[in-house]
Structures are given as C-alpha cells and as structure tokens.
MARVEX-736250 format. One record per residue (C-alpha): x, y, z; residue in one letter. Coordinates in steps of 0.001 Angstrom, whole numbers, plus 500000, padded with zeros to 6 digits. Layout:
# residues N
XYZA ...
//
This chain:
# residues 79
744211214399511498X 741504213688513579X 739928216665515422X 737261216618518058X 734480218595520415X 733428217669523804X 732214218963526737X 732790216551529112X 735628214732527738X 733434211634528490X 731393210745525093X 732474207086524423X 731850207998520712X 734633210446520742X 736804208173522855X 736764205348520714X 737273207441517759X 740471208968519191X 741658205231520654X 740714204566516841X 743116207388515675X 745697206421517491X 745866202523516555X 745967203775513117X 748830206343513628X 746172209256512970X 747229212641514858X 744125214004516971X 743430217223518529X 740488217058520980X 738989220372522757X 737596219955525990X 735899221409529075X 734845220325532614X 738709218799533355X 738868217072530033X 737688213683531450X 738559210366529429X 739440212011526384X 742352214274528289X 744640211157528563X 743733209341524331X 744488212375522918X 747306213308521665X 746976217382521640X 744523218338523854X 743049222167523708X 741248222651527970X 738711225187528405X 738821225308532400X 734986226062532903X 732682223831533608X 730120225738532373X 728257224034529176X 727521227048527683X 731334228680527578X 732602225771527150X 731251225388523350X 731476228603522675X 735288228755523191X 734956225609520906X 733646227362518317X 735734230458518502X 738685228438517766X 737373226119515364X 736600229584513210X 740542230373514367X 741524227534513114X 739764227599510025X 741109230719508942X 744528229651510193X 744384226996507331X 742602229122504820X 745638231128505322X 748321228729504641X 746663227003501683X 746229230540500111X 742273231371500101X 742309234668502095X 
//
C-alpha cells in the first residue's frame, strides 16, 4: 500500500508515484487539501481536507497519520 501527503494535490513526485502504484496493482491512499488537484483523480482512496489553508491542511495530515498509526498498532497487537 502506497500512502501519500500533499497539499496541493499537484507534486509530480507524488503523481507519478501513485500512476506508479497503480501500473503495479499497488493500493494507494493519498491525503489532500486545496481541491485535491491531480492526485484526486490517480488515487485510488483519496482522504480531502476542504481548506485551502497550508497550515490546516498538514496538520489534519498529521492528525490522521497518528490515527492511523495507532489504528494499525491496534490490530497487529502493540497497544
């Protein structure tokens, strides 16, 4: 699973990596801001923070990335 963080939506790094992902069958998860941009339409789960505000916008990333994170802690036992 391929997950990824961006602002925009519009880093060509992190749109080739999730064209990437999906030639090779790899799941992705991308969370976005600002509309999503190029990356709204590769991805295959997408995770929209409506603000385009830079600021809240990685902050909500980060939030659930430590969500998520514990989420899996969970499952795999390491509470």
């Amino acid at each position: 699973m391929l997950i990824v963080l961006s602002t925009s939506g519009n880093s060509q790094n992190i749109n080739n990596a999730l064209i990437k992902a999906k030639e090779l069958s790899i799941s992705s998860i991308a969370m976005l801001g600002k509309g999503g941009g190029e990356s709204f339409s590769i991805a295959e789960t997408v995770i929209l923070i409506d603000s385009n505000s830079t600021a809240r916008v990685q902050e909500s990333h980060q939030l659930i990335s430590h969500i998520l994170c514990e989420l899996i802690e969970a499952e795999l036992g390491y509470e």
